[in-house]
C-alpha positions as a Markdown table, in Angstrom:
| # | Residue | x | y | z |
|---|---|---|---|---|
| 1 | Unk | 26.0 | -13.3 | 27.3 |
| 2 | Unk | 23.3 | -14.5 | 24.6 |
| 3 | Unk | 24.1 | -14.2 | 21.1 |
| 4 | Unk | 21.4 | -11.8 | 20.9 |
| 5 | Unk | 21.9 | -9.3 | 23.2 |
| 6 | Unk | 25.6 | -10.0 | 21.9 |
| 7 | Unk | 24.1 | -8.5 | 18.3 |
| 8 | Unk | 22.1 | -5.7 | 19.9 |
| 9 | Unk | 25.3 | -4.3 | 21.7 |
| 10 | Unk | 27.3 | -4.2 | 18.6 |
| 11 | Unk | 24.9 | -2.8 | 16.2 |
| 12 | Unk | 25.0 | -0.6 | 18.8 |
| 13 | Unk | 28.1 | 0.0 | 19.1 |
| 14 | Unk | 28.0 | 0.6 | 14.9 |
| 15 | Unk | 25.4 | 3.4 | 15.8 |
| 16 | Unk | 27.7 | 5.1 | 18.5 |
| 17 | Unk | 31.1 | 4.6 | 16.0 |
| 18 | Unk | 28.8 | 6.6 | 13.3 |
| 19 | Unk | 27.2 | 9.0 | 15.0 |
| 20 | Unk | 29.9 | 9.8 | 17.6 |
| 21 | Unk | 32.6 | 10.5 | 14.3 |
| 22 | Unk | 29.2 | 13.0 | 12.7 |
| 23 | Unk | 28.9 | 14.7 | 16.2 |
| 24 | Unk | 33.5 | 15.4 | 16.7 |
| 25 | Unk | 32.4 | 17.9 | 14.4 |
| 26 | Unk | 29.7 | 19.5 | 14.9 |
| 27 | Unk | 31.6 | 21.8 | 17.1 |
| 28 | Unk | 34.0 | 22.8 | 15.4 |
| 29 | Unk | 31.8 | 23.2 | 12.2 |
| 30 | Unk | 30.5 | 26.5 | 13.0 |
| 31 | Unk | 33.6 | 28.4 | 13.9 |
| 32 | Unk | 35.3 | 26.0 | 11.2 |
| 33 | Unk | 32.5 | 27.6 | 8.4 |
| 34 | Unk | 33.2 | 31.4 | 9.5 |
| 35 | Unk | 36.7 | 30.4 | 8.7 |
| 36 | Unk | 35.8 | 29.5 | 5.5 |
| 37 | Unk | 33.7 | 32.2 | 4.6 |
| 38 | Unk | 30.1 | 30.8 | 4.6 |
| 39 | Unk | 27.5 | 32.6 | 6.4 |
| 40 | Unk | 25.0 | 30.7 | 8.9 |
| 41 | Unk | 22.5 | 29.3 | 6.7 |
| 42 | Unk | 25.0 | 28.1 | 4.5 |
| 43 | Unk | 26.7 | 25.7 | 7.4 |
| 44 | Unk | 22.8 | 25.1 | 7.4 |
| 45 | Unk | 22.7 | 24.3 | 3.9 |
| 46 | Unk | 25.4 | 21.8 | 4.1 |
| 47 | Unk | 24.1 | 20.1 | 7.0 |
| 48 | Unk | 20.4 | 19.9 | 4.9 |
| 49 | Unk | 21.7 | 18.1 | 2.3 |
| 50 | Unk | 23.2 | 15.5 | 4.5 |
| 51 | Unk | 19.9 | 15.3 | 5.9 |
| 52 | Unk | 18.3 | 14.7 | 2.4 |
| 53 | Unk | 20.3 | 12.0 | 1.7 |
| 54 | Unk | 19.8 | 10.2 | 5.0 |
| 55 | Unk | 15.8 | 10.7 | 3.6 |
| 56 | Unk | 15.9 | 9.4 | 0.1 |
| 57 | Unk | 18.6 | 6.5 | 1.3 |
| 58 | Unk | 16.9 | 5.2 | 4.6 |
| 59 | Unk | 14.1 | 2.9 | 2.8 |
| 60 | Unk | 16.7 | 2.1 | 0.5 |
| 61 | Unk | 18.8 | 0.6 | 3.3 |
| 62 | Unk | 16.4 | -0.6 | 5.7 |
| 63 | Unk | 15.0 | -3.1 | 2.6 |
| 64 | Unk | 18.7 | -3.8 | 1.7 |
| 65 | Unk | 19.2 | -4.8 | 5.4 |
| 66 | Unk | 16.5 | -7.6 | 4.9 |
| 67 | Unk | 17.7 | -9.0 | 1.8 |
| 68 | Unk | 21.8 | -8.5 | 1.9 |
| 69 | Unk | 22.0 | -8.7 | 5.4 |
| 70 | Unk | 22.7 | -7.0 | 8.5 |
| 71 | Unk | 26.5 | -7.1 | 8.9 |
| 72 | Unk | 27.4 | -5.8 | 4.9 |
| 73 | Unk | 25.1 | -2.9 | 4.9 |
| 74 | Unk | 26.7 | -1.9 | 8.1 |
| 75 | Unk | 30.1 | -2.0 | 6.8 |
| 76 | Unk | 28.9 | -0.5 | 3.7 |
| 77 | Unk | 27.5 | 2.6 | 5.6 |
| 78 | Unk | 31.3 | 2.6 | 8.0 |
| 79 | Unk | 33.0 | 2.1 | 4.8 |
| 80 | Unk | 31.6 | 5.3 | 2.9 |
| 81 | Unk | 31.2 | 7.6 | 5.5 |
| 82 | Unk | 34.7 | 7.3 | 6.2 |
| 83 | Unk | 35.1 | 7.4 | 2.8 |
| 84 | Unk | 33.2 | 10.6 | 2.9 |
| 85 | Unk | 35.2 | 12.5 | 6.3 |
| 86 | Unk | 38.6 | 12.0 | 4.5 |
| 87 | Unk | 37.8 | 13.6 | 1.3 |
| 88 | Unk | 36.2 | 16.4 | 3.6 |
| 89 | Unk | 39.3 | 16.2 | 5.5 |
| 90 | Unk | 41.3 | 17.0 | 2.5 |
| 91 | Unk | 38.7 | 19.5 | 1.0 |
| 92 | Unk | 39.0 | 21.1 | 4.7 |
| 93 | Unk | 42.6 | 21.2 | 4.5 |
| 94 | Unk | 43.1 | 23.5 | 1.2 |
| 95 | Unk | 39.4 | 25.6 | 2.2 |
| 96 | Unk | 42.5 | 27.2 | 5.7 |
| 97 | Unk | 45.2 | 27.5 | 2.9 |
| 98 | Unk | 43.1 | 29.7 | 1.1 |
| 99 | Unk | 43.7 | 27.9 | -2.4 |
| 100 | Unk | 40.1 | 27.6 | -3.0 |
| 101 | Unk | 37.3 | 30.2 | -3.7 |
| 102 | Unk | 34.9 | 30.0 | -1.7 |
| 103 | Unk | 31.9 | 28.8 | -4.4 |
| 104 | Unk | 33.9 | 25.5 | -5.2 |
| 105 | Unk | 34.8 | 25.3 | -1.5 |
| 106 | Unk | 31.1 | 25.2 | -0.7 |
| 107 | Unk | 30.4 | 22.9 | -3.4 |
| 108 | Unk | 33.3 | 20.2 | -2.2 |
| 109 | Unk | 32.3 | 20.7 | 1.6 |
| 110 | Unk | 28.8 | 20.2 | 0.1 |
| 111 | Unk | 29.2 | 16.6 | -1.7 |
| 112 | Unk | 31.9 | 15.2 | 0.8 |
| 113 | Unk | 30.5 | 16.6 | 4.2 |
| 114 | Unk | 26.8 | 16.7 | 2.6 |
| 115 | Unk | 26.2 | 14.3 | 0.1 |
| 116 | Unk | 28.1 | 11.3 | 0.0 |
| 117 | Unk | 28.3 | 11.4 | 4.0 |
| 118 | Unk | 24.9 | 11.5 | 4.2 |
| 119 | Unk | 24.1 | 8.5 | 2.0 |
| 120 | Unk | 26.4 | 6.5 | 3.3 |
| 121 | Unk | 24.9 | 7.3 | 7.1 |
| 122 | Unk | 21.8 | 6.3 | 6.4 |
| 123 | Unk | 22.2 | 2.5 | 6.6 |
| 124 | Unk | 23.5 | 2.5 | 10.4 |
| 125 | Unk | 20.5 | 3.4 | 12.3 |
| 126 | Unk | 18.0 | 2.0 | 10.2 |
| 127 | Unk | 20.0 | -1.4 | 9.8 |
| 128 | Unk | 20.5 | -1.0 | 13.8 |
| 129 | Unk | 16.5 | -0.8 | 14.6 |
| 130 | Unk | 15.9 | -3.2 | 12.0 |
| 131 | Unk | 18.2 | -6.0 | 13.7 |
| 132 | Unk | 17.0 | -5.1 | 17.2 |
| 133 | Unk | 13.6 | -5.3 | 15.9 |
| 134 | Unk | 13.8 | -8.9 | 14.7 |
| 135 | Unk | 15.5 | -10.0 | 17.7 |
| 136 | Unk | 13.0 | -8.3 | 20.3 |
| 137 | Unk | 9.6 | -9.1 | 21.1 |
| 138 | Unk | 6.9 | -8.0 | 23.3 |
| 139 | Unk | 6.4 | -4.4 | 24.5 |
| 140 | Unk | 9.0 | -4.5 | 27.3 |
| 141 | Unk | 11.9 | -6.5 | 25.3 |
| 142 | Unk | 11.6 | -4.1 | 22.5 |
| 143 | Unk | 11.7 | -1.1 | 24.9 |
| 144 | Unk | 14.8 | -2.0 | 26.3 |
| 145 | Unk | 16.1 | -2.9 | 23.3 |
| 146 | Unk | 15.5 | 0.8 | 21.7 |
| 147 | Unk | 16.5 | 2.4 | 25.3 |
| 148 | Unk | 19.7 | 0.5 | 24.4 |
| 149 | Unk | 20.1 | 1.9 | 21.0 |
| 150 | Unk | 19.1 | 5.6 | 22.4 |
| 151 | Unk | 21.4 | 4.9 | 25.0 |
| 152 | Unk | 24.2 | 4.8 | 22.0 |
| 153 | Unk | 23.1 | 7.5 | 20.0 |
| 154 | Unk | 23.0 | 9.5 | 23.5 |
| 155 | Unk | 26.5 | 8.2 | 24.4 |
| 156 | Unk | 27.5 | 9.3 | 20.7 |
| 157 | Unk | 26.4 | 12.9 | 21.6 |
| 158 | Unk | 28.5 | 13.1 | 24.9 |
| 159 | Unk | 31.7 | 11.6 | 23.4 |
| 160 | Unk | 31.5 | 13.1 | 20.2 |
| 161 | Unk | 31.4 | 16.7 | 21.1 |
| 162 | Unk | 33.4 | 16.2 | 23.7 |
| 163 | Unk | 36.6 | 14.5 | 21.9 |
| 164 | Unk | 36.0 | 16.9 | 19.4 |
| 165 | Unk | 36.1 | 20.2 | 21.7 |
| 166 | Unk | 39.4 | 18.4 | 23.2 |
| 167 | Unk | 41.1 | 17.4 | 20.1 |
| 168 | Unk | 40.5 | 21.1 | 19.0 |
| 169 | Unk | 43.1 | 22.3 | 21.4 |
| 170 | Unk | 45.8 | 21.2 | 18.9 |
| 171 | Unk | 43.9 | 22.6 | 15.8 |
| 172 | Unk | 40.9 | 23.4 | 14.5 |
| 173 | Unk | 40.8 | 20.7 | 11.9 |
| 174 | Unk | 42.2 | 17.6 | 13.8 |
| 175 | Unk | 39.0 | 16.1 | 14.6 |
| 176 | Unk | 38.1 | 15.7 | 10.9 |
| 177 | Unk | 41.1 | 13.3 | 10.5 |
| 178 | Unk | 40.4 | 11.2 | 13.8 |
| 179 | Unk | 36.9 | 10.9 | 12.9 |
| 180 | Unk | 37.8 | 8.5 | 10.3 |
| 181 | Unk | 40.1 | 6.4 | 12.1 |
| 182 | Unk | 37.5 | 5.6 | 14.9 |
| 183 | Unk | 35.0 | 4.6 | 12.1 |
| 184 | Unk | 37.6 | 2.4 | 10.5 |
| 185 | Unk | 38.6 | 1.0 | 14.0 |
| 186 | Unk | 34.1 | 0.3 | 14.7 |
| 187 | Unk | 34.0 | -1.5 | 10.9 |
| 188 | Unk | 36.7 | -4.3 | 12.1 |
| 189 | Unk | 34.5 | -4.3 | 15.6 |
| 190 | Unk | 31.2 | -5.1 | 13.3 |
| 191 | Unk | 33.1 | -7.4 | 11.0 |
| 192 | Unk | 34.3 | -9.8 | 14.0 |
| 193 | Unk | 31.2 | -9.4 | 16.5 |
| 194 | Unk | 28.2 | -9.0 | 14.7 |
| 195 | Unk | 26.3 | -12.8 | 15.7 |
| 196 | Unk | 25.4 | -14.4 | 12.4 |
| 197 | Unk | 21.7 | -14.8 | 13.0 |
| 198 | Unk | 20.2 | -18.0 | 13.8 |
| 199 | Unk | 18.5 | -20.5 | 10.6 |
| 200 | Unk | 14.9 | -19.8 | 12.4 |
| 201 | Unk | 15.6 | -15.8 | 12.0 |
| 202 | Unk | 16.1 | -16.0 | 8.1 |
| 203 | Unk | 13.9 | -13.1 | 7.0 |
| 204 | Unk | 10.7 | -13.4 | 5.1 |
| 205 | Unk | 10.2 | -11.6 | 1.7 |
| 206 | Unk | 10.0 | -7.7 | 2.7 |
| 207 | Unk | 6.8 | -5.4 | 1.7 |
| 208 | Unk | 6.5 | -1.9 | 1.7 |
| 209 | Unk | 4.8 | 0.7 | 4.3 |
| 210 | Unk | 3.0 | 4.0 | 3.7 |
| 211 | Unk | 4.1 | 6.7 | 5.5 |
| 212 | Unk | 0.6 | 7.4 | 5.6 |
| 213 | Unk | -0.2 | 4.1 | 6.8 |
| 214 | Unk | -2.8 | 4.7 | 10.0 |
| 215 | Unk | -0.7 | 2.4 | 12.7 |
| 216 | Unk | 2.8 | 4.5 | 11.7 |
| 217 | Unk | 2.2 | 8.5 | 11.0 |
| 218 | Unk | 1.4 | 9.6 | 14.2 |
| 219 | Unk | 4.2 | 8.4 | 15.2 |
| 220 | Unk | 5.9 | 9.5 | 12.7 |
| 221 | Unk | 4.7 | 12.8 | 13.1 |
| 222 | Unk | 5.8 | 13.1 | 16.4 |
| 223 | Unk | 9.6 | 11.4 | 15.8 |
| 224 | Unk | 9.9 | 14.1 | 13.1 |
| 225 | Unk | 8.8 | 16.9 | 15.6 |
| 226 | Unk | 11.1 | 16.2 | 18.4 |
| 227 | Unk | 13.8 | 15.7 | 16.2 |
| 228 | Unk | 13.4 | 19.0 | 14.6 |
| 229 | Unk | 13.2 | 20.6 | 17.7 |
| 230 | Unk | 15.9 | 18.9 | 19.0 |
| 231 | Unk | 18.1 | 19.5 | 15.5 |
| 232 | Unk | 17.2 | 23.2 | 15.9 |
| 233 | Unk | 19.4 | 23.4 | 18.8 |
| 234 | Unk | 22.4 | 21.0 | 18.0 |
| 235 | Unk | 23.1 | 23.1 | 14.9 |
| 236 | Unk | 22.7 | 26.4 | 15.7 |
| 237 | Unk | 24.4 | 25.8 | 19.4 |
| 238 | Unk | 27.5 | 26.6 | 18.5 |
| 239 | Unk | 26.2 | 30.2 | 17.0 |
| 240 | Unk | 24.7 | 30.6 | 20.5 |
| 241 | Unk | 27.7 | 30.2 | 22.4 |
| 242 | Unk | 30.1 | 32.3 | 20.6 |
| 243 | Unk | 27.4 | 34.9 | 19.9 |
| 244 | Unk | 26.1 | 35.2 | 23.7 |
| 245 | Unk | 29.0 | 34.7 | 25.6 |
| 246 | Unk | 31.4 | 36.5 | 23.3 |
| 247 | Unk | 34.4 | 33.7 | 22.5 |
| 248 | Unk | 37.0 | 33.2 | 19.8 |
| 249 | Unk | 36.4 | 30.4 | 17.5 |
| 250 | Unk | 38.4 | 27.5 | 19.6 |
| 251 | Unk | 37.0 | 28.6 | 23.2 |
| 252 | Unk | 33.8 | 28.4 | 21.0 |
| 253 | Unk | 34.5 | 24.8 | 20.2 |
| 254 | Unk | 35.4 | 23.6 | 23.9 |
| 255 | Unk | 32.3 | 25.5 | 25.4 |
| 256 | Unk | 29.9 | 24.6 | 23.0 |
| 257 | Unk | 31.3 | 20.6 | 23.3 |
| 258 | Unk | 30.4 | 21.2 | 27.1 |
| 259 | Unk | 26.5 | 21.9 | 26.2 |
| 260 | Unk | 26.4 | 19.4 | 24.0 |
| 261 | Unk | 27.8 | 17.0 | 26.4 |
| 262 | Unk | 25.1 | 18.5 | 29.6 |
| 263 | Unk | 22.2 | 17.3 | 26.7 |
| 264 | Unk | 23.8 | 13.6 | 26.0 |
| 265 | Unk | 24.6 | 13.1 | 29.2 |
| 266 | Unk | 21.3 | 12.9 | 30.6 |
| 267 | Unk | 20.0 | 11.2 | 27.4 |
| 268 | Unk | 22.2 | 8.4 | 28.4 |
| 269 | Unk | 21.5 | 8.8 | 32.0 |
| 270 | Unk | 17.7 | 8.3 | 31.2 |
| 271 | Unk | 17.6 | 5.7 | 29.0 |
| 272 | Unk | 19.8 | 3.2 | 31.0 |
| 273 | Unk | 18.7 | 4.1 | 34.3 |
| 274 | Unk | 15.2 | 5.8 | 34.0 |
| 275 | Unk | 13.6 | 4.0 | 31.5 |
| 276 | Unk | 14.5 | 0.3 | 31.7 |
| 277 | Unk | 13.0 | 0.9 | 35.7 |
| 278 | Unk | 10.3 | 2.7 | 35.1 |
| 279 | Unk | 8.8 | 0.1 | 32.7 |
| 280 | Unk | 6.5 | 2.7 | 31.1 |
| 281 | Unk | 4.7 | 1.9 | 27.6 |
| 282 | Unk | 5.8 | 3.6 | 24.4 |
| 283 | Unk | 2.7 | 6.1 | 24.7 |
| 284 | Unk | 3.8 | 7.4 | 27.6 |
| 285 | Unk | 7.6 | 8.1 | 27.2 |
| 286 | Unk | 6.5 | 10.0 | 24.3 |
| 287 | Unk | 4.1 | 12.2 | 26.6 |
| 288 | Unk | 6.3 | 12.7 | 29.3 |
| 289 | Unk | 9.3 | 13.0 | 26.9 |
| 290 | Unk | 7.4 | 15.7 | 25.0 |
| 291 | Unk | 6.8 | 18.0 | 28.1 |
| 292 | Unk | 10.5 | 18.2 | 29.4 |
| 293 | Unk | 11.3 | 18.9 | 26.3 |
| 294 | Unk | 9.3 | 21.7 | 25.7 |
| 295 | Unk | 10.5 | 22.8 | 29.3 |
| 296 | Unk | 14.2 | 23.0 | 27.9 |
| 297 | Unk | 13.4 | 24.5 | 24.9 |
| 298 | Unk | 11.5 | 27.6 | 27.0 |
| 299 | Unk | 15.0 | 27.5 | 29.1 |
| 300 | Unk | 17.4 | 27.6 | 26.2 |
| 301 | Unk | 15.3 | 30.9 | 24.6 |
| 302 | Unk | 15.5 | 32.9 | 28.0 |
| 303 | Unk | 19.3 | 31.7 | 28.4 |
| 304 | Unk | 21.6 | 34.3 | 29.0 |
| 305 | Unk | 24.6 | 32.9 | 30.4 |
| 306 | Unk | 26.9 | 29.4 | 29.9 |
| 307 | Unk | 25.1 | 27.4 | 32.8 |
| 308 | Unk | 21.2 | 28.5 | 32.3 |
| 309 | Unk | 22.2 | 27.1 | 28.4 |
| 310 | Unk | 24.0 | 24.0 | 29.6 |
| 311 | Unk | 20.8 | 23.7 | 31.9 |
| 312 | Unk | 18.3 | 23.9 | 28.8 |
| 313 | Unk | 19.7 | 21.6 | 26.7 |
| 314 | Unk | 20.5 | 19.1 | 29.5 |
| 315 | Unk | 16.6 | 19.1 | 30.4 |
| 316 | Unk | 15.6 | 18.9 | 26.3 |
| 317 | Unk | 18.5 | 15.9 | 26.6 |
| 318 | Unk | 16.6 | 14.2 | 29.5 |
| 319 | Unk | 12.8 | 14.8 | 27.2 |
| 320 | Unk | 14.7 | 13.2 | 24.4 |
| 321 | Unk | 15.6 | 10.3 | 26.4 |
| 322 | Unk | 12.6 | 9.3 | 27.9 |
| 323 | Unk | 10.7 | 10.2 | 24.2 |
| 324 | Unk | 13.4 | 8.1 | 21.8 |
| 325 | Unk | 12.5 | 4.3 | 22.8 |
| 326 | Unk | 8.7 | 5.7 | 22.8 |
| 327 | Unk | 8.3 | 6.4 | 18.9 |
| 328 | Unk | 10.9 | 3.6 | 18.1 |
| 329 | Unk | 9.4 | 1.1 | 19.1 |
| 330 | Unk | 5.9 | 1.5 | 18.9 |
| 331 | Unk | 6.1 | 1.5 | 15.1 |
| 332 | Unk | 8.0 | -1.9 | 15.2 |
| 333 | Unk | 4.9 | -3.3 | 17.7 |
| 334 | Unk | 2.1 | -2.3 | 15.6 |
| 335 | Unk | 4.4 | -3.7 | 12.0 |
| 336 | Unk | 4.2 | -7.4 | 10.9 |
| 337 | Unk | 7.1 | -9.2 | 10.5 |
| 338 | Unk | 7.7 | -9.1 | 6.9 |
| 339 | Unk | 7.0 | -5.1 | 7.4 |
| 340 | Unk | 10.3 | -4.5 | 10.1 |
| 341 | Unk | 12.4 | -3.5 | 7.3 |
| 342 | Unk | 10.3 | -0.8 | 5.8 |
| 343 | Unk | 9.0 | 0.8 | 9.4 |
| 344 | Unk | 12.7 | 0.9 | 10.3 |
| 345 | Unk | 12.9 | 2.9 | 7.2 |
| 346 | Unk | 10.5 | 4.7 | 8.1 |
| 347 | Unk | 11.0 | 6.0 | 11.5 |
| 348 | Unk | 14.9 | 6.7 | 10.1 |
| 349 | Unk | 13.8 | 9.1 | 7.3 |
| 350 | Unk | 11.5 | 10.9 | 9.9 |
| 351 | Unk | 14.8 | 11.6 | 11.9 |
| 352 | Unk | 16.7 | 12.4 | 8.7 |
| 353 | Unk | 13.9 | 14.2 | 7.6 |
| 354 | Unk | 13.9 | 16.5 | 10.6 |
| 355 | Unk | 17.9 | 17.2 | 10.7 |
| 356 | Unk | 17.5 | 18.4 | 6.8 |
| 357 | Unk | 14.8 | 20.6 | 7.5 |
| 358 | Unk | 16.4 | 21.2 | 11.1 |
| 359 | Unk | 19.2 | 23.1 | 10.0 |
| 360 | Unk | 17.7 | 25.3 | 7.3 |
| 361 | Unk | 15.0 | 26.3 | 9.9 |
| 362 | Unk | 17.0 | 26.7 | 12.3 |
| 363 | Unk | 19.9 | 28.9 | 10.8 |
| 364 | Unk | 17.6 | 30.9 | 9.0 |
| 365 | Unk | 15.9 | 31.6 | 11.8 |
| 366 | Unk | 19.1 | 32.4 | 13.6 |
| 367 | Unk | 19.9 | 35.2 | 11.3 |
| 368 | Unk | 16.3 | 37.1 | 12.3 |
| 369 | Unk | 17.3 | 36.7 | 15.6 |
| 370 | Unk | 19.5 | 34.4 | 18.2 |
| 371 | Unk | 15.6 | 34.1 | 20.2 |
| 372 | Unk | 13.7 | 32.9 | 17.5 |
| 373 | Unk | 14.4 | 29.6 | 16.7 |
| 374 | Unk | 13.9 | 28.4 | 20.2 |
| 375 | Unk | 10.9 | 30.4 | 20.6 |
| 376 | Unk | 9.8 | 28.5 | 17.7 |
| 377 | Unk | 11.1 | 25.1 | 19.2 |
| 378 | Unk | 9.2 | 25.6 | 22.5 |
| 379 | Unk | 5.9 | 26.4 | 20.3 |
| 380 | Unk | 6.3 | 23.0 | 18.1 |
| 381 | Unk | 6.9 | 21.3 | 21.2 |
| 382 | Unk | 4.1 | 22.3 | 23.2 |
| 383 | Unk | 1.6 | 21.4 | 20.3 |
| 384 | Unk | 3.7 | 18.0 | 20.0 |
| 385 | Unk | 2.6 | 17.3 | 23.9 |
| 386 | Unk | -0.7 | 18.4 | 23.4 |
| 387 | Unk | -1.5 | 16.1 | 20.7 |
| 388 | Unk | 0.4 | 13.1 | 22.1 |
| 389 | Unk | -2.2 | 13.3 | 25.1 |
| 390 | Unk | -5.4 | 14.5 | 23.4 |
| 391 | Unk | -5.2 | 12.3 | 20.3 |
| 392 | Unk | -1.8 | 9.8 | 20.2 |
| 393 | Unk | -3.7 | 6.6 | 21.7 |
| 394 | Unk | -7.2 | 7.1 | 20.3 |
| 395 | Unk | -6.6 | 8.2 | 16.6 |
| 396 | Unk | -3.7 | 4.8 | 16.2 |
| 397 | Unk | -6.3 | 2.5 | 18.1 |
| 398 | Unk | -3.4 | 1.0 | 19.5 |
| 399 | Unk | -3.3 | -2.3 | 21.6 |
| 400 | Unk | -3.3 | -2.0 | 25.2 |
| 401 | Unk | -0.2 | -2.6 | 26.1 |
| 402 | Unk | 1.4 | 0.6 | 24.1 |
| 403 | Unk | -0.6 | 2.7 | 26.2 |
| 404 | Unk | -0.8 | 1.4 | 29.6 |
| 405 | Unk | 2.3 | 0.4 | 31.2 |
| 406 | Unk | 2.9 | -3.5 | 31.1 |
């Protein structure tokens, strides 16, 4: 194996260690909340904040990525959000013994699970893109590259939930203290493997990029949008399941770990065997990517029963994965060198962006009604796939080769 493709697979193994420990509890976080105390748009609250700090710390990171290095901003970002699940694990712990009120609990759950978790997040994914971005080049390279780090992400979703649901079974709280140990076990993984990079890779001086910049807010625009539709139904799932099918808080967790898992599952299924055969150009992942999505949105409103909901969010999971290595990588084609940092930045605060105001939207909308929010989804997404075909290619001017297929 190169040493390059040796570095892509463990950043991207960093990616799934982070994201897989975040997604152990996002089923148990609902039913876990109600146990608290909080109402729905507080959980949503919570999970904003973490959001907001993946914002403001993402260009922070993706420049630090440049100039520390790749391998200590990684195990910076391992470091503290284990850091960050223990203390919630504790803060957890005395929220079920009842020896907290329930204004201080919210404010712990809200700087361990919110704030410092979400800071210290940040750096993975951006740091991740960033690397693979140096070490790509060419439209098809960098594709398969960002298929591989969807691929993670994706993988993150179906394990995550999935352990979670499981470890569940022997108490609500047990997979807040694994979480941890599998980010410690990932840090000594990136410690070891992560390639030093070669003398001829040494990075030139870093500049800034405009969100507004003409080659990047389009995209932009529609990584934001997908994300928010897609963070609209991640955190309010769990509301869904228990509400519509009637279950007790643990049967909640297990069931709603299943959807979860339908969604990743073909997220990883299409970005390691759709996409790397297909060979289409960014442009058109996003399109088609945009349209099954919007289809599983439209399934997940009319959803009535466990399968039709598993259904929905496995299609939105297969839209997600042809969509992902589209707006990742197209930013990175259109950037100059010196500008990889800052777009990786870039793209990761759009995500962040959307899974702050994701959560807020999407619980409050929850409390109006269990319909609306995917109503709402299936509306955003439609105009998302309307303008990726009427204006995506012409108003970036793009080069050829992001729109046609190479």
């Amino acid at each position: 194996m190169s040493a390059n493709r040796r570095g892509i697979l463990v950043v991207c193994l960093a990616v799934f260690g982070l994201m897989a420990g975040q997604q152990m509890l996002n089923p148990i976080l609902p039913p876990l909340a109600r146990e608290f105390g909080f109402s729905e748009l507080a959980l949503g609250a919570v999970w904003a904040v973490g959001g907001a700090g993946v914002v403001l710390a993402s260009p922070f990171w993706g420049r630090r990525g440049a100039s520390w290095g790749h391998r200590p901003v990684l195990l910076i970002s391992l470091a503290g959000a284990m850091i960050a699940l223990l203390a919630f694990a504790l803060v957890a712990r005395l929220g079920l013994g009842g020896t907290l009120a329930v204004p201080v609990l919210f404010t712990l759950v809200l700087l361990t699970r919110g704030v410092v978790f979400g800071l210290a997040w940040a750096a993975t994914p951006v740091t991740a893109q960033s690397y693979i971005a140096d070490l790509t080049s060419g439209p098809a390279e960098r594709v398969r590259g960002m298929s591989m780090f969807g691929a993670a992400q994706g993988l993150a979703l179906a394990v995550g939930p999935a352990l979670g649901g499981a470890l569940s079974l022997a108490g609500l709280t047990v997979p807040i203290y694994v979480a941890p140990v599998i980010l410690a076990v990932i840090a000594v993984l990136v410690a070891i493997g992560l390639p030093k990079p070669p003398a001829r890779e040494v990075r030139a001086p870093q500049v800034k990029v405009s969100p507004a910049d003409r080659r990047m807010w389009p995209f932009l625009l529609i990584g934001f949008g997908l994300y928010l539709a897609l963070a609209i139904v991640l955190m309010t799932v769990g509301f869904l399941v228990q509400d519509r099918l009637g279950l007790a808080a643990q049967d909640t967790s297990r069931v709603t770990s299943l959807v979860m898992l339908a969604g990743a599952g073909l997220i990883i299924l299409v970005q390691v065997l759709a996409v790397p055969r297909l060979k289409w150009a960014p442009v058109r992942l996003i399109r088609v990517g945009a349209v099954v999505m919007t289809g599983g949105m439209l399934l997940v409103t009319v959803a009535s029963g466990g399968l039709l909901l598993g259904a929905g969010v496995a299609v939105l999971g297969a839209g997600m994965g042809f969509a992902t290595p589209g707006f990742m990588s197209a930013p990175t084609l259109l950037a100059t060198r010196e500008e990889q940092g800052a777009v990786a930045g870039l793209v990761g605060s759009a995500s962040a962006l959307a899974f702050m105001g994701g959560p807020l939207l999407g619980t409050g909308l929850y409390e109006i009604s269990p319909t609306v929010p995917y109503a709402a989804g299936a509306v955003l997404l439609a105009g998302l796939a309307v303008f990726a075909f009427t204006r995506l290619g012409t108003l970036t001017r793009q080069p050829a080769e992001l729109v046609a297929a190479p």
